[in-house]
N, C-alpha and C positions, 0 to 999 in steps of 0.2 A: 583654585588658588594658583595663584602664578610660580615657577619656580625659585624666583628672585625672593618671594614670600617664605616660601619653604625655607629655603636655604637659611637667610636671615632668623626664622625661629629657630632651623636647626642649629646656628651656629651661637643664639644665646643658651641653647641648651649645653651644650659641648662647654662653651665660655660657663656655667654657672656650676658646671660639675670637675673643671678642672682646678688643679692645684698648682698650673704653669703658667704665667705670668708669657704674653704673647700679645700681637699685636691681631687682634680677631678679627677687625674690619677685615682684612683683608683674607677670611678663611672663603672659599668661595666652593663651589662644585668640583674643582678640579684638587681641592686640598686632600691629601690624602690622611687616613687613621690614623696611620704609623706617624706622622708629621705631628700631626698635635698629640702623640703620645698615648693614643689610645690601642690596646688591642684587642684581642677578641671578647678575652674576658670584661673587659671594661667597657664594651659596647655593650656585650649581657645585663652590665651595671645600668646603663642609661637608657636602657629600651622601655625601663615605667615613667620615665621624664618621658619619655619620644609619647606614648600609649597619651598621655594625659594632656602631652600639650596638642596632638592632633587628635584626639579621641578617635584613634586608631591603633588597633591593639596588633602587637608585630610578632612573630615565634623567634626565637632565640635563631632558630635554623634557619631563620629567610635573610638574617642580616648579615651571620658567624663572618661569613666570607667577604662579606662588600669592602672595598678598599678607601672608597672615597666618599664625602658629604655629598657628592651627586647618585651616585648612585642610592644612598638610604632615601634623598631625597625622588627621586624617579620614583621609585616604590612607591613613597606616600603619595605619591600624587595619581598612580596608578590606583592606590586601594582608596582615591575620594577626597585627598588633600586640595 
């Protein structure tokens, strides 16, 4: 899967679990957590969206720290995305 692919699923995931009103096209790899107002907790929250839309299941500890939609997305595409 390309990263261009990823990113775009990840970023209707992110868009379908937020409550903030934003312009999403434009969230890309280099967008960071804290930007769209996510944090650690709340990435906890979205790691069974993440599991289900790439049937790829993540541990709470491989993501805690990532800062940006490129990096969650590197991952999945490391573990088969």
């Amino acid at each position: 899967m390309s990263d261009e692919t990823i990113i775009i699923r990840l970023r209707n995931i992110l868009r379908d679990n937020s409550a903030e009103e934003r312009d999403w096209g434009h969230v890309n790899g280099e967008t960071t957590m804290e930007s769209l107002g996510i944090d650690s907790l709340s990435i906890l929250d979205l790691l069974y969206d993440i599991d289900q839309e790439f049937d790829i299941h993540l541990e709470g500890s491989e993501v805690i720290d990532m800062r940006t939609v490129g990096e969650i997305a590197n991952l999945l595409k490391q573990r088969g995305a």
